[in-house]
N, C-alpha and C positions, 0 to 999 in steps of 0.2 A: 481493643483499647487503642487509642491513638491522642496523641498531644500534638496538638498544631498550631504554633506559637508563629506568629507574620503570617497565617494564609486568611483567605478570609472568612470569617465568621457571618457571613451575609448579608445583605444590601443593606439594615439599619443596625445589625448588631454590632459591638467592640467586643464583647466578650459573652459564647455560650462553655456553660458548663451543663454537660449532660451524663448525666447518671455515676460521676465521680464518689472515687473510695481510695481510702488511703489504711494499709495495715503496715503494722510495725509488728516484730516481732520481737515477742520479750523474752528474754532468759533469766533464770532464778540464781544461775551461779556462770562464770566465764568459762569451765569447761562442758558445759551443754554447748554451748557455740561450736565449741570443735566436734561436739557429738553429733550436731546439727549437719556439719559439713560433711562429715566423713562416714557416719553408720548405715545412714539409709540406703547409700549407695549400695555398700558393703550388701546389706540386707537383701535389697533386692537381688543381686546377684546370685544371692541363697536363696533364690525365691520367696523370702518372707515379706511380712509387711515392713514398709518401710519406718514404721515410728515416726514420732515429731519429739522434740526437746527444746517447744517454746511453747508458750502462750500468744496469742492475738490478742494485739490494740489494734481498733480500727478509730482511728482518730477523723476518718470524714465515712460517712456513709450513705449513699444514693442521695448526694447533691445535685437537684440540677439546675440554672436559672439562665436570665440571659439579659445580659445587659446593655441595654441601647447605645448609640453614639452620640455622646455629649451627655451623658444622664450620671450623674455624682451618687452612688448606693450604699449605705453604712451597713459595714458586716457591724452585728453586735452580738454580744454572749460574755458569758465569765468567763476566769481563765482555766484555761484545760476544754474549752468548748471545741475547741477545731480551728481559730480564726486564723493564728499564724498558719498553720499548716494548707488551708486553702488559698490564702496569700500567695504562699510559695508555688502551689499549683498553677495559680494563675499566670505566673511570674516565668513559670518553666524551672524555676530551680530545685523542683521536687517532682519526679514523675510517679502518676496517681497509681494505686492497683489495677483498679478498670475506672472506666468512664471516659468520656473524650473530653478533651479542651480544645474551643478556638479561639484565639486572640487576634485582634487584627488592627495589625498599627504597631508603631515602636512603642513600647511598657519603659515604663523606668518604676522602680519602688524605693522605695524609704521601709525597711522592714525590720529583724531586729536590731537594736544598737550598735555597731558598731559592724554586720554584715557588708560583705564585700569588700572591706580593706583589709589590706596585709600591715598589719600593726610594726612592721619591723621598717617599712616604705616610710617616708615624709608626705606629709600631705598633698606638695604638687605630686608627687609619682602616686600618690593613690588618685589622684582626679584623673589621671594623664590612664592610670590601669581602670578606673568604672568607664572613662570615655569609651576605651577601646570593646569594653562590654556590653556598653550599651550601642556598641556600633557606630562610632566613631574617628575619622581617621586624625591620625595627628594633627593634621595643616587645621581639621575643625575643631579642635579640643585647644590649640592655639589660638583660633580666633575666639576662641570663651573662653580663656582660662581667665582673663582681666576681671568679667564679669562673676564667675566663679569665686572669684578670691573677691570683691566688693561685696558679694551678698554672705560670704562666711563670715567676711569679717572677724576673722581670727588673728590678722596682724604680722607679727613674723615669723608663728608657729607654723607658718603653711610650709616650711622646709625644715619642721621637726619629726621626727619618729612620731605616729600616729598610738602609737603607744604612750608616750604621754602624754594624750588629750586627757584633759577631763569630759563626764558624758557629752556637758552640755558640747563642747567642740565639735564632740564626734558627729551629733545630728546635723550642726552647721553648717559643716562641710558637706557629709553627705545630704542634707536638702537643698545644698546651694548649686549640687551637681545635675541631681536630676531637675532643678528648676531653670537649667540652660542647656537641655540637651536636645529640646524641640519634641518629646513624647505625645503620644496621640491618648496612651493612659498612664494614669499616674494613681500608683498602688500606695499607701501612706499608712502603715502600724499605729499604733500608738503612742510609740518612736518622740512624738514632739513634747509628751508629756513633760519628758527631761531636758527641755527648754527654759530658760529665762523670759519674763513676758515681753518683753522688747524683739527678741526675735520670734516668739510665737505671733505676733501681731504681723511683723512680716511676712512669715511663713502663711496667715489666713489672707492676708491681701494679695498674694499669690496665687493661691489656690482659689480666692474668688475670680480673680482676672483669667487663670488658666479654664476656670467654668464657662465665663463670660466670650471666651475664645472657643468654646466649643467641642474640649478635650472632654474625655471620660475620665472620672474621679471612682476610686474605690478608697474606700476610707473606714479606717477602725478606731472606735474610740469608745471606753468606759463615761465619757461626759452625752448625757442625753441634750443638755443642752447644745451642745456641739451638733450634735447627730442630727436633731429638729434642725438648726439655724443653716447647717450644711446642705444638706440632704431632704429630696424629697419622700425617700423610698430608703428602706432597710430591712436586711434581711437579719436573722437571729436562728445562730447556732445553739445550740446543747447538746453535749456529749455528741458531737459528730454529724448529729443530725439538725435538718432545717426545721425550725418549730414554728417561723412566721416569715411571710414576705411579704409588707404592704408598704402604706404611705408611713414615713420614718416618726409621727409622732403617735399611729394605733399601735406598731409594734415596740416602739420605747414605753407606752403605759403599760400595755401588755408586759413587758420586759422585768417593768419597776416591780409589777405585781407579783410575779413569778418572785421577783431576792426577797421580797418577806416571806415567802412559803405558803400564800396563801390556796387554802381547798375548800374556800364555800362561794355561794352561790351571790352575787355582788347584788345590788338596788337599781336600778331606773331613776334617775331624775323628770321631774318635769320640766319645762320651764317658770312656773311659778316655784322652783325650788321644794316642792313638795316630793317626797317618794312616793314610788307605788312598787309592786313586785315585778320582778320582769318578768318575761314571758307572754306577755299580752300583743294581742295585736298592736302592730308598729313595732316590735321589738326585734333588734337582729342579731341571734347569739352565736358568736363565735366561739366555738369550743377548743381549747387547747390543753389539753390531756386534762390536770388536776385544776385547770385556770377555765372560768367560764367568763367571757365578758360578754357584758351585759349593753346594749346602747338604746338607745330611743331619739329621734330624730337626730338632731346635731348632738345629742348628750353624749358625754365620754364615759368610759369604763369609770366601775366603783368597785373596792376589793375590801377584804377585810377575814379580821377571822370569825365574824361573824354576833359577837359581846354585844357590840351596840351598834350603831345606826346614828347617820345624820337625818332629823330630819327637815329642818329647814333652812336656806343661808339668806340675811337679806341684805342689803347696804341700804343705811339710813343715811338723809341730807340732816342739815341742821335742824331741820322744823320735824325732825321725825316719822317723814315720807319718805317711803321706799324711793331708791334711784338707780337709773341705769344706765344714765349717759350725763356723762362729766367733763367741767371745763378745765376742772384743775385748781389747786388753791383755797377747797373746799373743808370745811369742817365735817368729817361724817363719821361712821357708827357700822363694824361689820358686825352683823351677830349671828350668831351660831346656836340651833338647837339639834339637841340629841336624847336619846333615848339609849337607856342599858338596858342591854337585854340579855344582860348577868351582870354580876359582882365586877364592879371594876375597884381596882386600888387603888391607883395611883393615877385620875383620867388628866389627860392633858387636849386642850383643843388648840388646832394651827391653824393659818392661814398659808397661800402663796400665791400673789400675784405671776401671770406671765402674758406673755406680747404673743401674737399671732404665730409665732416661729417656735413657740413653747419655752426662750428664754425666760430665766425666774430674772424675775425686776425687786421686790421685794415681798417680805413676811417674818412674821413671827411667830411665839404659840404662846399659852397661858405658862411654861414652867419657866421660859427665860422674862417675862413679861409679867407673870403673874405676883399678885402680893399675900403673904400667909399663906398657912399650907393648903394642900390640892384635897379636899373630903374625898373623901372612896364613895363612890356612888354603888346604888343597889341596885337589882333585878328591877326593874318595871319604872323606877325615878328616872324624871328629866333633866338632863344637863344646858345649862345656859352658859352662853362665853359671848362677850361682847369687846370689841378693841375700838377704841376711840381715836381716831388720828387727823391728822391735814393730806389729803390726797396730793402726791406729787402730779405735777403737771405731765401729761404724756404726749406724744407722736398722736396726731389724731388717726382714728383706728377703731379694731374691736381687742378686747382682752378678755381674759377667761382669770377665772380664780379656784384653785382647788382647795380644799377643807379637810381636814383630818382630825380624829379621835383615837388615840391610842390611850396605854398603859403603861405606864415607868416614866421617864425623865427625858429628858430632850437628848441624851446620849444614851440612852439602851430601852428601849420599847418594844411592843407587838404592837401592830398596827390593830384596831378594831373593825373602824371603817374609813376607807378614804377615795373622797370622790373629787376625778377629776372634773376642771371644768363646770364646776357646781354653779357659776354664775357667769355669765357672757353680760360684759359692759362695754360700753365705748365711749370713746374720747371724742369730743366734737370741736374745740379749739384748742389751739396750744400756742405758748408761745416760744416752743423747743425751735433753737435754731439747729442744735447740733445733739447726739447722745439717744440713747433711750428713756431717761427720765428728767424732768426739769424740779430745779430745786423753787419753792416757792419762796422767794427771794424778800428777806422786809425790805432792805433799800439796795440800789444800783446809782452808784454815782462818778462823775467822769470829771476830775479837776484837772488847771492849767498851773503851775506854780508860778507867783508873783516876782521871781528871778529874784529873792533872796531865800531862795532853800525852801520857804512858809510857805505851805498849802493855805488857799483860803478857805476860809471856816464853811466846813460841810453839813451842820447842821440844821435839820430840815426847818 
């Protein structure tokens, strides 16, 4: 096993990780530890077997991947998956059991909260101690500390005991450190979630420009839309081990499907929104232990526990003709049919708009929207759900919309079926200057006042 943190990693790699493991060893009571230390020895010495008085956690297990130069990759999983701990591998701050690391370039991270400062230090002595960690000599930690203290923007806490930050400070500072320390990668937790939105919007116009520059980005986040918007490519931990590595929006669908528990066998779309069974020719199934996803040309995963089934989605315009490209501004009609295929109680049907990046722009479902109670539907009846709105104006583009049929209330359900991607639409004019959605505006008007105070009358 070997860790090799600044040598190189090869002609286009920043980071491989090959066949890495990480064990921790557990004890049931504090003096197994000293049992641990001191008997086997003893033991052997008596010839006997040496015993153990621990248990193993292997918290990473036969990782391997490699990550290109300039390529941003989202580790994702739930918590207890592995993610901080291969972080730190990555990082050099945790050496593995076996496997090798190479990293190649100055690393700076952002990892758990409040990591790498001495809480008893003031804030310039804790910039002035990551500088020299991160490799840094004074003369250069002086020529950034200006910029360092404009982007934390903490004010005149920068020469208080780091101990009384609050979190949001703590992140501040430490991401205002590594985002002046010229790194080649840039390892980022989830760390920013205990941000205010004012600096998290800094903190992504950074890390876009550091993309646009050409660094490598590793990045961990519970927000899929974050991961998609970020990220082309994402890897997905469970229990230590890797269970996906592709483009960051199959392994976020994949991902989503996995946290409802889903174990059956998902639907095929067509493009005229029709289902059929997968497994037919054209079908490409990816199997992931108890998760089967299902695709058919561009169509996305559909999961479920298997109750009902969607089977058609369509958008109606005004006159009651299907549509699929829109200008914006429009009166139209999603409707939804479905089929149980058992006893539902309590069915609720959703919608959710998103934009090319898998950003949600909008949606709703029949239990926050819906009027009177929800019927319980039966074995073999059809469900209809229809939502009537004015289409907001979009970015011209394509969009996708995914559809869901669960069971219980819009706060505690089973999923039944829900299929991503169930309809691809596009926008063909827009008159969006700025944002991702335009509001369709009844009037827009621009007065001069008549210099005494009195607007002139705006009335169309």
């Amino acid at each position: 096993m070997s860790s090799d943190h600044g040598q190189p990693a090869g002609e286009d790699a920043a980071i491989v990780i090959a066949g890495v493991a990480k064990c921790y060893q557990i004890y049931a009571r504090p003096q197994d530890r000293l049992r641990q230390a001191v008997l086997p020895r003893l033991r052997r010495l008596a010839g006997l077997p040496p015993g153990r008085y621990f248990n193993e956690f292997w918290a990473l297990d036969d990782i391997s991947f490699r990550i290109g130069r300039g390529e941003t990759v989202a580790i994702i999983g739930k918590n207890g998956s592995g993610k901080s701990t291969l972080l730190q591998v990555i990082c050099g701050t945790l050496t593995p059991t076996r496997g090798e690391v190479a990293v190649q370039g100055r690393v700076a991270a952002l990892l758990e909260l409040g990591s790498g400062f001495n809480p008893e230090f003031t804030g310039r002595e804790n910039v002035y101690l990551n500088g020299s960690v991160l490799g840094l000599s004074r003369r250069e930690v002086d020529e950034r500390f200006e910029a360092i203290v404009a982007f934390a923007d903490i004010g005149e806490f920068i020469d208080q005991p780091v101990k009384t930050y609050s979190s949001g400070m703590y992140v501040r500072l430490a991401f205002a450190v590594i985002a002046n320390v010229d790194a080649d990668v840039l390892v980022v937790d989830e760390a920013l979630a205990v941000g205010d939105v004012f600096f998290a919007q800094k903190c992504m116009r950074f890390l876009r420009g550091f993309q646009a520059d050409g660094g490598t980005l590793v990045f961990v986040s519970h927000s899929s839309a974050a991961v998609v918007n970020l990220c082309r490519r994402a890897i997905w931990l469970e229990n230590g081990r890797m269970v996906m590595d592709g483009p960051a929006k199959e392994v976020s669908e994949a991902y989503h499907a996995r946290s409802y528990g889903m174990n059956v066998a998902a639907t095929a779309r067509d493009d005229d929104g029709s289902g059929h069974e997968a497994g037919g020719a054209g079908d490409e199934i990816t199997d992931l232990g108890d998760i089967r996803v299902f695709r058919f040309g561009e169509r996305s995963a559909a999961f479920g526990d298997g109750r009902a089934r969607i089977a058609a989605v369509t958008l109606l315009g005004h006159d009651g003709q299907r549509v699929s490209r829109l200008e914006g501004g429009e009166n139209v009609r999603l409707r939804v049919e479905a089929e149980a295929l058992a006893d539902i109680d309590s069915p609720v049907i959703g919608f959710l708009f998103k934009d090319r990046l898998g950003q949600h722009l909008f949606g709703t479902n029949t239990y926050l929207n819906g009027t009177g109670p929800r019927p319980p539907a039966q074995a073999g009846q059809r469900l209809h759900a229809e939502f009537a709105f004015r289409m907001p104006w979009l970015p011209v583009g394509r969009y996708t919309v995914d559809v869901a049929l669960a069971d219980g209330s819009h706060f505690s359900h089973v999923q039944n079926d829900w299929v991503f991607d169930a309809l691809v639409l596009e926008s063909v004019s827009s008159t969006i200057s700025a944002g991702l959605v335009g509001l369709p505006y009844h009037a827009v008007t621009l007065s001069v006042d008549d210099g005494n105070g009195v607007p002139p009358d705006r009335s169309p």
